[in-house]
PASEBA-1860 file (N, C-alpha, C; in nm, 3 decimals):
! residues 261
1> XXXXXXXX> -4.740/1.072/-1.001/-4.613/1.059/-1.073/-4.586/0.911/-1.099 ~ -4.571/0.879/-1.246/-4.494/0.743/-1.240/-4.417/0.682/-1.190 ~ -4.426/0.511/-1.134/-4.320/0.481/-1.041/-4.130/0.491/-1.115 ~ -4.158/0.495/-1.197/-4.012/0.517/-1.297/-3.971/0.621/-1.291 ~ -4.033/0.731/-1.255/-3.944/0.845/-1.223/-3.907/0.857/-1.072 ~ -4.014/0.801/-0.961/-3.926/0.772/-0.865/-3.783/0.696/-0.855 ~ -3.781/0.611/-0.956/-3.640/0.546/-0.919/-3.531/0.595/-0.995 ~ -3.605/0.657/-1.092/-3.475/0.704/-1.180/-3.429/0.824/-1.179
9> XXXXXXXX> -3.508/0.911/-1.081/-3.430/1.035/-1.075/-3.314/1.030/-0.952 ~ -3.357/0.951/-0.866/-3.239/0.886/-0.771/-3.131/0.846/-0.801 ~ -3.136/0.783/-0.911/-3.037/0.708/-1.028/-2.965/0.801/-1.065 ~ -2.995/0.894/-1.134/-2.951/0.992/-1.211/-2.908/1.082/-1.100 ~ -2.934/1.110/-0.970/-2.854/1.265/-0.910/-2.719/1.136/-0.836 ~ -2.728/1.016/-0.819/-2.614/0.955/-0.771/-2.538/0.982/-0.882 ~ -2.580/0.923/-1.020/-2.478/0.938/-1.101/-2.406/1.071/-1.163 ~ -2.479/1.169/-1.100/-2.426/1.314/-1.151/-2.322/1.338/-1.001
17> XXXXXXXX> -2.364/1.267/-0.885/-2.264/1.301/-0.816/-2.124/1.213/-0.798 ~ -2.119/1.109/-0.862/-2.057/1.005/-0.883/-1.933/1.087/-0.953 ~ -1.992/1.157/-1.100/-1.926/1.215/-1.173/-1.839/1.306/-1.153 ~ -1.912/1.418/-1.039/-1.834/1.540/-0.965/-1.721/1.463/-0.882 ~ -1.752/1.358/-0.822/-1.715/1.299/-0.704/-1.512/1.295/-0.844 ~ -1.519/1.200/-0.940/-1.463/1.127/-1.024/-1.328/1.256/-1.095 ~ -1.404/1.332/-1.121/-1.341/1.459/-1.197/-1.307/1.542/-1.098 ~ -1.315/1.574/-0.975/-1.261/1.638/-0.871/-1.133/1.515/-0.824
25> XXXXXXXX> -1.148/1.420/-0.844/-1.026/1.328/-0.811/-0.931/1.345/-0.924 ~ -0.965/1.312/-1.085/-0.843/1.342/-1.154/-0.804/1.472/-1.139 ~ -0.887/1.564/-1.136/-0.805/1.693/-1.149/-0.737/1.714/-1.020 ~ -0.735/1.672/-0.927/-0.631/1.660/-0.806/-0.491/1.555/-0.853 ~ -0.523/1.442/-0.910/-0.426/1.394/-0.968/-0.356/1.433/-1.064 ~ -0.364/1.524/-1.129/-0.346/1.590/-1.310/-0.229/1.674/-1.199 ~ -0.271/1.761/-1.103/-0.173/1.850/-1.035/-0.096/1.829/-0.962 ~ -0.085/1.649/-0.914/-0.006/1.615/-0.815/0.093/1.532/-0.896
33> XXXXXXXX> 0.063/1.532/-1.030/0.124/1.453/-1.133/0.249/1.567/-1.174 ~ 0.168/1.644/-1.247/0.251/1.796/-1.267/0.372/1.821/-1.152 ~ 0.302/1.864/-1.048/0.424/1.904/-0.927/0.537/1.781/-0.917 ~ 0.477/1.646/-0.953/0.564/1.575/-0.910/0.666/1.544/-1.042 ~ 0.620/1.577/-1.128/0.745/1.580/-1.238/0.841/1.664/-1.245 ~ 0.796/1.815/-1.139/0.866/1.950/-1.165/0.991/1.876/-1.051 ~ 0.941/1.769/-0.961/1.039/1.737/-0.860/1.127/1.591/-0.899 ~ 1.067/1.520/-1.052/1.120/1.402/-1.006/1.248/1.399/-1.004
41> XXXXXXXX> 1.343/1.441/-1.034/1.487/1.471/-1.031/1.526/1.416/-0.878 ~ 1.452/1.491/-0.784/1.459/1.494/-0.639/1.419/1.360/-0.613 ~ 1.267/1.332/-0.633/1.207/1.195/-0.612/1.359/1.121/-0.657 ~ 1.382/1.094/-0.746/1.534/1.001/-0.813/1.644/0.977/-0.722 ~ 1.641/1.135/-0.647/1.811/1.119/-0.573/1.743/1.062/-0.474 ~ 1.643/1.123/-0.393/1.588/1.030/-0.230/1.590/0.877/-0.298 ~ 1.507/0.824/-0.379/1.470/0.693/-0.391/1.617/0.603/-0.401 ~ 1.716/0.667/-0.502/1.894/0.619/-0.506/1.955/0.561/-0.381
49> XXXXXXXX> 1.927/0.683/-0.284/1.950/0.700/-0.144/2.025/0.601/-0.106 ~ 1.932/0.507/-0.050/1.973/0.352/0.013/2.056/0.262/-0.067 ~ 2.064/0.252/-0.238/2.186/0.244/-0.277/2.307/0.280/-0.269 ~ 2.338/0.397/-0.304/2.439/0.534/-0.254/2.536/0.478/-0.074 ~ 2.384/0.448/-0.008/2.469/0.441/0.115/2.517/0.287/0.119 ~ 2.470/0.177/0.083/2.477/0.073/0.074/2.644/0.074/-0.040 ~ 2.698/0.123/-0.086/2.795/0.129/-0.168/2.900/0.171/-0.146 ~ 2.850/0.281/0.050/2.948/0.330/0.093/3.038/0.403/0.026
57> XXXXXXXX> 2.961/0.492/-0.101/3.041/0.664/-0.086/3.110/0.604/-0.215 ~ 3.122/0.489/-0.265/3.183/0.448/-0.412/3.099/0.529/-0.495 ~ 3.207/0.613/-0.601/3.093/0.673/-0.720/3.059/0.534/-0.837 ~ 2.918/0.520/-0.890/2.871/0.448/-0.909/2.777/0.567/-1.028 ~ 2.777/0.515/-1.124/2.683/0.510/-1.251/2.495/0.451/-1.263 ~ 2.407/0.511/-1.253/2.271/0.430/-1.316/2.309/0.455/-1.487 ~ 2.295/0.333/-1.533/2.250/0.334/-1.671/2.129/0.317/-1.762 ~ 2.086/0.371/-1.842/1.990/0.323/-1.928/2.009/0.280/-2.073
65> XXXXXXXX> 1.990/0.237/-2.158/1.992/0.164/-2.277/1.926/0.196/-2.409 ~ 1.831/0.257/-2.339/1.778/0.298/-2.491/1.720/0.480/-2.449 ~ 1.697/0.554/-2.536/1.702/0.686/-2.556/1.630/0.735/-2.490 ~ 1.484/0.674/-2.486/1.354/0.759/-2.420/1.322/0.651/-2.252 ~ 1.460/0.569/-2.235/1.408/0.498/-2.104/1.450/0.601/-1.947 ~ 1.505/0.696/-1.984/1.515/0.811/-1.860/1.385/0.870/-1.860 ~ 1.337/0.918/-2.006/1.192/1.026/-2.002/1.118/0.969/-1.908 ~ 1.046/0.845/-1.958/0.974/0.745/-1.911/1.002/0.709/-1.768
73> XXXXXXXX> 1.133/0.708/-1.748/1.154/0.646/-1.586/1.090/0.766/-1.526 ~ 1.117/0.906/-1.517/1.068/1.018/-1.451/0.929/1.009/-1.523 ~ 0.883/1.029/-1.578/0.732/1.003/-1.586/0.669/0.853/-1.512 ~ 0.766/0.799/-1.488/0.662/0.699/-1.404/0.698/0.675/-1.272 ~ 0.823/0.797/-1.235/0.816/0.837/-1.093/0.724/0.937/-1.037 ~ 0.661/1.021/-1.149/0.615/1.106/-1.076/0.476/1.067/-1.111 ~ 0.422/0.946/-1.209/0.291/0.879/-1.164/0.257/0.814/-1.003 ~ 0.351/0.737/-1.006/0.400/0.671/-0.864/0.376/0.806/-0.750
81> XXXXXXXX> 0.459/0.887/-0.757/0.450/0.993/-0.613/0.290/1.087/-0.639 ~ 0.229/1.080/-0.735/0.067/1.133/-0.771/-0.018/1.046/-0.702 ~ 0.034/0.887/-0.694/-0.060/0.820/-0.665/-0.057/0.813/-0.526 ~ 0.041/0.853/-0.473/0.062/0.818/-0.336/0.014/0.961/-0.268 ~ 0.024/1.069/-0.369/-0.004/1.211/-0.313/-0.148/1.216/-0.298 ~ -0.227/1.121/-0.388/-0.379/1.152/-0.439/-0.464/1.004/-0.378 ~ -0.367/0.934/-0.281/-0.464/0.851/-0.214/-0.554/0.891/-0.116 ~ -0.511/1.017/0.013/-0.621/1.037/0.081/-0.731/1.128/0.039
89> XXXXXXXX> -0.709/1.166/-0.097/-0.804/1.249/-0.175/-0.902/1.135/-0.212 ~ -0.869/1.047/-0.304/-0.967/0.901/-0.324/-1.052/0.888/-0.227 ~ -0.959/0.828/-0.107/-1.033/0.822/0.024/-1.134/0.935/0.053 ~ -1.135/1.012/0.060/-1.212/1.130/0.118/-1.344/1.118/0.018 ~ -1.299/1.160/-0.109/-1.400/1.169/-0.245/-1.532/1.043/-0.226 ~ -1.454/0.901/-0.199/-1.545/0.765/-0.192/-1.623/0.769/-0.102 ~ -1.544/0.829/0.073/-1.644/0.884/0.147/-1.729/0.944/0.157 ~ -1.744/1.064/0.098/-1.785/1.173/0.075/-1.930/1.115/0.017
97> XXXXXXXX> -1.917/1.061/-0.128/-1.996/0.968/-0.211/-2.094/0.869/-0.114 ~ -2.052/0.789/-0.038/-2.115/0.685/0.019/-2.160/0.746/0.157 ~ -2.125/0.863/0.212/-2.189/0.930/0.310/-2.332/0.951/0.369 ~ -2.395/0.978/0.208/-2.525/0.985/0.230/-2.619/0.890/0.257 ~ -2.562/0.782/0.213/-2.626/0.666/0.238/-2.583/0.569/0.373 ~ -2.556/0.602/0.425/-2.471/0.514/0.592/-2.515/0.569/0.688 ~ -2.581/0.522/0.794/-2.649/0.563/0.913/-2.503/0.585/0.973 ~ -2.594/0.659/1.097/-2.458/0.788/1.164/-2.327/0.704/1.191
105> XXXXXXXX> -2.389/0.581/1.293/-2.311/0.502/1.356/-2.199/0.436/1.215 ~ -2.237/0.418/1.130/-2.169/0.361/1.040/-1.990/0.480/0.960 ~ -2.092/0.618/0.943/-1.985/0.724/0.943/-1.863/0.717/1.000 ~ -1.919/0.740/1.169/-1.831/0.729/1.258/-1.740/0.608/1.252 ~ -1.754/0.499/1.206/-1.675/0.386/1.224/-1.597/0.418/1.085 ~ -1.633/0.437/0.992/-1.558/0.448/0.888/-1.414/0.584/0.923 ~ -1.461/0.646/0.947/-1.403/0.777/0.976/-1.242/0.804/0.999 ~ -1.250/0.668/1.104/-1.088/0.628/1.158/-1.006/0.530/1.023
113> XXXXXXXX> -1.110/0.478/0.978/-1.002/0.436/0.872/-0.959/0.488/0.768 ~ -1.020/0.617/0.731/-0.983/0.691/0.614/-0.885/0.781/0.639 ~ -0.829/0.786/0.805/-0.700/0.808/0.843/-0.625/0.745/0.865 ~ -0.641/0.603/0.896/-0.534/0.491/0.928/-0.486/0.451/0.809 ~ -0.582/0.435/0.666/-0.539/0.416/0.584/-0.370/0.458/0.483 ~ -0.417/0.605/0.498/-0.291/0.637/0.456/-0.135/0.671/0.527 ~ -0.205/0.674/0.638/-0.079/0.610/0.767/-0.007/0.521/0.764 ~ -0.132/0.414/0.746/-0.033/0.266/0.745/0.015/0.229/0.622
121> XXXXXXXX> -0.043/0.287/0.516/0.019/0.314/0.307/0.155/0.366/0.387 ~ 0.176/0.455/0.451/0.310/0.526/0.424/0.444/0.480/0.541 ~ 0.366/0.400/0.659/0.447/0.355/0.737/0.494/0.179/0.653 ~ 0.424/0.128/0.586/0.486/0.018/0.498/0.599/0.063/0.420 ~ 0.538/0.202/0.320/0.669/0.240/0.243/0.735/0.250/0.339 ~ 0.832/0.312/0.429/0.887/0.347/0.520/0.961/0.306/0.583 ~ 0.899/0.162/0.631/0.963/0.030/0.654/1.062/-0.015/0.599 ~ 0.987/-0.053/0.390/1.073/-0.121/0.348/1.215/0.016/0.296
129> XXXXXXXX> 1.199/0.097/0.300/1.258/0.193/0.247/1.430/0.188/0.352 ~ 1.353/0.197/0.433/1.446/0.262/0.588/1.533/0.149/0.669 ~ 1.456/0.045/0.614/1.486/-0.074/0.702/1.551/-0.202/0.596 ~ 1.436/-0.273/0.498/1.452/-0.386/0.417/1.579/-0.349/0.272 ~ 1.549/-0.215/0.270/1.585/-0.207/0.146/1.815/-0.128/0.198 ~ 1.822/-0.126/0.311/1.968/-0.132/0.323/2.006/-0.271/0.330 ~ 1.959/-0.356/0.410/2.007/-0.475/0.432/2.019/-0.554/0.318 ~ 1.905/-0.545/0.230/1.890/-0.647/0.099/2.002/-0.595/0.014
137> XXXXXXXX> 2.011/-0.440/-0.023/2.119/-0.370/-0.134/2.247/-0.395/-0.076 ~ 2.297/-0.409/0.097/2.449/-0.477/0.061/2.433/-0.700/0.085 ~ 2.337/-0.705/0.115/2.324/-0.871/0.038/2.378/-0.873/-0.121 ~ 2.330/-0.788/-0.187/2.299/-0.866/-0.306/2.411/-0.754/-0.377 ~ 2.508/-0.674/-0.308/2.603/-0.618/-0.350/2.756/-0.659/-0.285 ~ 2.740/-0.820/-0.182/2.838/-0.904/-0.185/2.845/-1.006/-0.256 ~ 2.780/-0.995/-0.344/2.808/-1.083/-0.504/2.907/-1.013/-0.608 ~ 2.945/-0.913/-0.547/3.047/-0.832/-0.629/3.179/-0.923/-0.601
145> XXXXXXXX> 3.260/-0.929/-0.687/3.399/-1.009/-0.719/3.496/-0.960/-0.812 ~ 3.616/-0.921/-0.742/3.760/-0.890/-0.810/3.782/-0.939/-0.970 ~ 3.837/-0.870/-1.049/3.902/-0.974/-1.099/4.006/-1.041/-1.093 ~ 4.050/-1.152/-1.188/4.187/-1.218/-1.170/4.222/-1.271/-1.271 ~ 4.339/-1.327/-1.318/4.392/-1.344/-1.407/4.343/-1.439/-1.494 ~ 4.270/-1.467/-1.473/4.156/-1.577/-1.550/4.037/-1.559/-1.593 ~ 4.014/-1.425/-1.521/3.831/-1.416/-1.542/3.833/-1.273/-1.552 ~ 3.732/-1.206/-1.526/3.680/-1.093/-1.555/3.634/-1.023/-1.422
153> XXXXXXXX> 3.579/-0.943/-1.389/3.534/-0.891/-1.209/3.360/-0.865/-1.271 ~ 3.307/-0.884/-1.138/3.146/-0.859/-1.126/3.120/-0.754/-1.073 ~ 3.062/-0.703/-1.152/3.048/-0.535/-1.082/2.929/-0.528/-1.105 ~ 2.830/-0.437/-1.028/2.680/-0.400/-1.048/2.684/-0.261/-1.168 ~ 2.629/-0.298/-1.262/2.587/-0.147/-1.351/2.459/-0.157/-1.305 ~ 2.392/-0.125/-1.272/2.203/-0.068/-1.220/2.144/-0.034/-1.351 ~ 2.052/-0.066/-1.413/1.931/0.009/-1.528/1.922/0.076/-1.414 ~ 1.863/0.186/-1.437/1.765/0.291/-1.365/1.633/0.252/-1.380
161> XXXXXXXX> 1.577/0.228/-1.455/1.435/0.169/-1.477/1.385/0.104/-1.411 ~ 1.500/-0.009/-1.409/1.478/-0.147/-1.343/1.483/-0.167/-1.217 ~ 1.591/-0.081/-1.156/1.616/-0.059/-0.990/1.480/0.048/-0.941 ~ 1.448/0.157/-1.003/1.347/0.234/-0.940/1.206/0.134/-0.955 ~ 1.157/0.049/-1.084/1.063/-0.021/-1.079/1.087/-0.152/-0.974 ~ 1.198/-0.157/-0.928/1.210/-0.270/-0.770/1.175/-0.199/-0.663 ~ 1.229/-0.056/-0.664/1.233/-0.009/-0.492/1.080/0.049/-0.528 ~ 0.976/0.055/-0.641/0.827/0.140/-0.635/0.704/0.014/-0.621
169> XXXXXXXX> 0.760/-0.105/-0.675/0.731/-0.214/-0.628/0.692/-0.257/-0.483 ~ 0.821/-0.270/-0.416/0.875/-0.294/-0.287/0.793/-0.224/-0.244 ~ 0.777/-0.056/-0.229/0.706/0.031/-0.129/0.560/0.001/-0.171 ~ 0.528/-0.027/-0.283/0.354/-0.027/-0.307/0.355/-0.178/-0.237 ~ 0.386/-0.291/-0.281/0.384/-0.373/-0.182/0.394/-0.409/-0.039 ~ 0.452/-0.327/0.035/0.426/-0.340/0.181/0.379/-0.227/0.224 ~ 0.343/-0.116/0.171/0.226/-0.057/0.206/0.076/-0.069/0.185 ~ 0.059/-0.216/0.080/-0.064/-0.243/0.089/-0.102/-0.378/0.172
177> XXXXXXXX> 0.048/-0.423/0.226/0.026/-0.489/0.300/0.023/-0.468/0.437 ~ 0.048/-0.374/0.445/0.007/-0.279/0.593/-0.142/-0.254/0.661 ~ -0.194/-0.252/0.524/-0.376/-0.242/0.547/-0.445/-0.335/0.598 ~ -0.348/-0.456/0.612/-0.390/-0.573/0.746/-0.512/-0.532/0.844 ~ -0.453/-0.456/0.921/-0.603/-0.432/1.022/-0.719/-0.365/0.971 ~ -0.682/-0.313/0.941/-0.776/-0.220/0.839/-0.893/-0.296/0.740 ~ -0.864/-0.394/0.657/-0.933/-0.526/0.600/-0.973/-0.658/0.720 ~ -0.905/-0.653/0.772/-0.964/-0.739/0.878/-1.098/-0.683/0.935
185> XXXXXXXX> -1.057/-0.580/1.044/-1.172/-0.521/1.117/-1.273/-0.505/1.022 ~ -1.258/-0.429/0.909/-1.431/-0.420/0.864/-1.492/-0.552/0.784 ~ -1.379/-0.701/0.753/-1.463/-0.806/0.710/-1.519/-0.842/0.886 ~ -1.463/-0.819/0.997/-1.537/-0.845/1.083/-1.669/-0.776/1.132 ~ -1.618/-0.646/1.099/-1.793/-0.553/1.149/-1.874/-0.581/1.016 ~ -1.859/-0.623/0.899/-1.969/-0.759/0.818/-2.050/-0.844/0.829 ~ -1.924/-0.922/0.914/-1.978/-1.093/0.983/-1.884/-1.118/0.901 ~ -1.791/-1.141/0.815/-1.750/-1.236/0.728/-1.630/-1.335/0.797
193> XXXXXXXX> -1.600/-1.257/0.887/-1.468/-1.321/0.985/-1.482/-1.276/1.134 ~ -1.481/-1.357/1.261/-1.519/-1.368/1.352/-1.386/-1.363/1.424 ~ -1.373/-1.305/1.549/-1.227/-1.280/1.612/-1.235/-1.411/1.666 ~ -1.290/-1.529/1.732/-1.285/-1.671/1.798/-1.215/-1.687/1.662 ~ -1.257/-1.713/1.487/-1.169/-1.759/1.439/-1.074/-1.685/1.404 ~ -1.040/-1.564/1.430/-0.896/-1.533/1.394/-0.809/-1.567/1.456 ~ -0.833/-1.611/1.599/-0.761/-1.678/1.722/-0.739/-1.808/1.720 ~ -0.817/-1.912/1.647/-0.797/-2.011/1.640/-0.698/-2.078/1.513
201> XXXXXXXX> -0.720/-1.948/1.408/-0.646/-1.972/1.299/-0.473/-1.937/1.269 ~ -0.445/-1.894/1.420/-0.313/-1.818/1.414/-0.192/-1.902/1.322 ~ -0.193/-2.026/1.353/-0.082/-2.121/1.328/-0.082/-2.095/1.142 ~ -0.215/-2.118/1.067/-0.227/-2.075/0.911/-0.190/-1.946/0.895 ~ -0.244/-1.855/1.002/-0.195/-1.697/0.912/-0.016/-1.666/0.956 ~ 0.040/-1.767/1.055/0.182/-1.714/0.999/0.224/-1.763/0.919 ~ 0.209/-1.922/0.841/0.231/-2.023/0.749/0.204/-1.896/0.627 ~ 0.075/-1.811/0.611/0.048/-1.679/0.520/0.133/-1.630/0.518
209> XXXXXXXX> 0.191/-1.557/0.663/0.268/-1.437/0.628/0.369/-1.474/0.588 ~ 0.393/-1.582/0.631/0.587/-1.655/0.585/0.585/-1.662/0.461 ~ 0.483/-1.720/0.373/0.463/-1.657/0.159/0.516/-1.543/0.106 ~ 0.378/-1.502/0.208/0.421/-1.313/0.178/0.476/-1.234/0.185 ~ 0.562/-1.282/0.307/0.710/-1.222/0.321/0.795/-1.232/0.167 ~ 0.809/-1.385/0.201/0.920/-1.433/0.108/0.895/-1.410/-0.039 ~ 0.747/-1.337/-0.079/0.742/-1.308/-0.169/0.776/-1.143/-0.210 ~ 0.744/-1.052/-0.154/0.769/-0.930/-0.120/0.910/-0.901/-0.099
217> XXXXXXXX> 0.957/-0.990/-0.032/1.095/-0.931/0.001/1.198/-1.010/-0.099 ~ 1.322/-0.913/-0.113/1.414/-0.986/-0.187/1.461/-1.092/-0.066 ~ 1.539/-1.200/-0.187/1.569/-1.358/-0.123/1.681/-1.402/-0.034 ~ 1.669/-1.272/0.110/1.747/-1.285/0.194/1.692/-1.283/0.306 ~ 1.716/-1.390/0.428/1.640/-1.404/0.523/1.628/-1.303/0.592 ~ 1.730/-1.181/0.628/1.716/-1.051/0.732/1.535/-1.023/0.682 ~ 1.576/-0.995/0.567/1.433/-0.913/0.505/1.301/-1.009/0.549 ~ 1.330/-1.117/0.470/1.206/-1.203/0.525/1.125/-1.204/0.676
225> XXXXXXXX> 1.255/-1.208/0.757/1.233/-1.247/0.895/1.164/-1.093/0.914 ~ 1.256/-0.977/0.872/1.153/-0.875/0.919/1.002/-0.822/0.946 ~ 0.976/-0.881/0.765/0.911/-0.837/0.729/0.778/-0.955/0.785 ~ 0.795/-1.063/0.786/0.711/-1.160/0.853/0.663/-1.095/1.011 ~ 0.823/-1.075/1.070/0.749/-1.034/1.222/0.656/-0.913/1.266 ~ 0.650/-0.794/1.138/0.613/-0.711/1.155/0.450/-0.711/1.087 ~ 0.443/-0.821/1.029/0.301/-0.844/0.991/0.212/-0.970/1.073 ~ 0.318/-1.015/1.157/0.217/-1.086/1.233/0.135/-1.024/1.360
233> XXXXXXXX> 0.272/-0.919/1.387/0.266/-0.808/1.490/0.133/-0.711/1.446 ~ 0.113/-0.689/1.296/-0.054/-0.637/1.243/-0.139/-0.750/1.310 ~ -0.138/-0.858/1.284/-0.227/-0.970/1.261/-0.289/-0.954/1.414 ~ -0.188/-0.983/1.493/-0.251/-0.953/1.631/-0.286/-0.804/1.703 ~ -0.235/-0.710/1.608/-0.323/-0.538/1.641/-0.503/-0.594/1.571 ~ -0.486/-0.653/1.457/-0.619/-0.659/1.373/-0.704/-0.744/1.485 ~ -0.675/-0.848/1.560/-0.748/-0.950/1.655/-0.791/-0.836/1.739 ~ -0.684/-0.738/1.816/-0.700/-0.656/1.938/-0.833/-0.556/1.909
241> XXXXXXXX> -0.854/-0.498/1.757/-0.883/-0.397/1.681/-1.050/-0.468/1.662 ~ -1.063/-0.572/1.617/-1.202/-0.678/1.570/-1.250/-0.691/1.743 ~ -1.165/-0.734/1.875/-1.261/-0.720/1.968/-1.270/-0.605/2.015 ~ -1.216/-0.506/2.041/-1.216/-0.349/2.035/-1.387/-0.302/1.945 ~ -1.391/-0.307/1.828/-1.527/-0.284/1.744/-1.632/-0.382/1.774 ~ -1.631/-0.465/1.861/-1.675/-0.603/1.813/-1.779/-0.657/1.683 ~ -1.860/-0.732/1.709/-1.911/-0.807/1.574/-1.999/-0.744/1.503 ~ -2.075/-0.776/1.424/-2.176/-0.700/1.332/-2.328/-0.654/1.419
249> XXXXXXXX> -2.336/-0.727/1.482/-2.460/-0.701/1.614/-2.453/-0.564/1.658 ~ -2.322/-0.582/1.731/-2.256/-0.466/1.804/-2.251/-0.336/1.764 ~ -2.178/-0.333/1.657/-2.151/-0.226/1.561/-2.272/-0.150/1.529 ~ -2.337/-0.215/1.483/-2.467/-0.187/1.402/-2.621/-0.153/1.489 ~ -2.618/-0.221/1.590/-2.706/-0.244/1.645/-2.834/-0.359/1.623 ~ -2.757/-0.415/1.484/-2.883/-0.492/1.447/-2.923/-0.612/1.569 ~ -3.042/-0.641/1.640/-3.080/-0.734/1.726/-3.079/-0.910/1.639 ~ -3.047/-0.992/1.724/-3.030/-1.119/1.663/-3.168/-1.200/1.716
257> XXXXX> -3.203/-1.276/1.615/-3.379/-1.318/1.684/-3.335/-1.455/1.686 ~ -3.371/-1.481/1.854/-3.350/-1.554/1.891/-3.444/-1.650/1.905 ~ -3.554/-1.679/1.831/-3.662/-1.716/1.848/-3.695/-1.839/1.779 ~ -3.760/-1.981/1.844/-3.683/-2.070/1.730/-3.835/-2.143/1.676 ~ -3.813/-2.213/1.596/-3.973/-2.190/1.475/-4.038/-2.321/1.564
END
């Protein structure tokens, strides 16, 4: 047999399973898209929520501005809750895919993260949901002001658009910043990052998280401070987690030759 059909029929059954792998994921998304439009109404009132209570029981108006910006807002709530419905499906599908090719030991290590993953996706939303996002909505709803005989009063009207594209923001953002240990540990079972330097580097990665806070979070220190302490609090699970697995040697078994020329 020609050497070209050895390599290319290999070629070709990855890429036919690539394909199954690809189209079994949208069509899980196509239906989590569907269900989630039959609900976004619901998705709308939960996500309001922390406004609502932050306003303390005042009836309060969302507005929109132009005709088709409600359609659109619920169509891109219930993209948003598809994507979040159809992440441990991804996960599973990529696994599934790269399975065949990963010695046992390697499976097994993967295994735990394709559950931690969407754990820690949903304990970020969760966070900022439950926690960042009351404190910040009455911050930035004591900018409200009376009027008086001179001026006019400041009152919040909300886009709807605009407030749900902050709070879908907010949750995709600190739930992908949750994946902290998760990216750590396997650039360490790599080699690419070594736990001696994650230990030595502590003083730079809070100088990091203090950015990333302050970028993520709206521009009030409660939030910041939270959200900083709770990712440094990853930073040192990810150190605990990298000597827990330890290094690429370890993991793998590969032997290091110690042998010198």
């Amino acid at each position: 047999m020609p050497e070209s059909e050895f390599t290319e029929t290999p070629l070709l059954s990855h890429l036919v399973e690539l394909k199954k792998r690809i189209i079994r994921t949208i069509f899980f998304f196509f239906i989590a898209f569907g269900v989630s439009y039959a609900f976004s109404k619901d998705i709308y009132i939960f996500l309001t929520h922390p406004l609502a209570e932050a306003l303390g029981g005042e009836q309060r108006n969302m507005i929109y501005t132009s005709l088709t910006e409600a359609f659109f807002t619920y169509m891109k709530l219930a993209f948003f809750a598809a994507v979040f419905l159809s992440f441990p499906m991804i996960a599973a599908q990529v696994y599934f895919f790269l399975a065949p090719g990963l010695y046992k030991k390697e499976r097994r290590f993967l295994i735990p993260f394709l559950v931690a993953a969407p754990v820690l996706f949903a304990l970020g939303a969760a966070f900022v949901f439950y926690f960042i996002m009351p404190l910040a909505w009455k911050f930035f709803l004591g900018f409200e002001s009376g009027g008086t005989a001179n001026g006019l009063p400041i009152v919040l009207q909300a886009k709807v658009s605009e407030y749900l594209s902050l709070v879908m923001h907010l949750m995709l953002g600190f739930g992908f910043s949750f994946q902290m240990p998760i990216v750590l540990i396997i650039l360490a079972r790599l080699g690419i990052v070594q736990v001696d330097w994650l230990k030595r580097n502590r003083r730079y990665a809070v100088v990091i998280i203090v950015i990333v806070a302050a970028i993520l979070t709206p521009p009030d220190v409660i939030s910041q401070i939270g959200l900083a302490s709770i990712l440094y609090g990853l930073y040192e699970i990810s150190i605990i987690g990298c000597s827990v697995t330890g290094d690429r040697s370890r993991v793998t078994g590969e032997k290091t030759d110690t042998r010198h020329p």
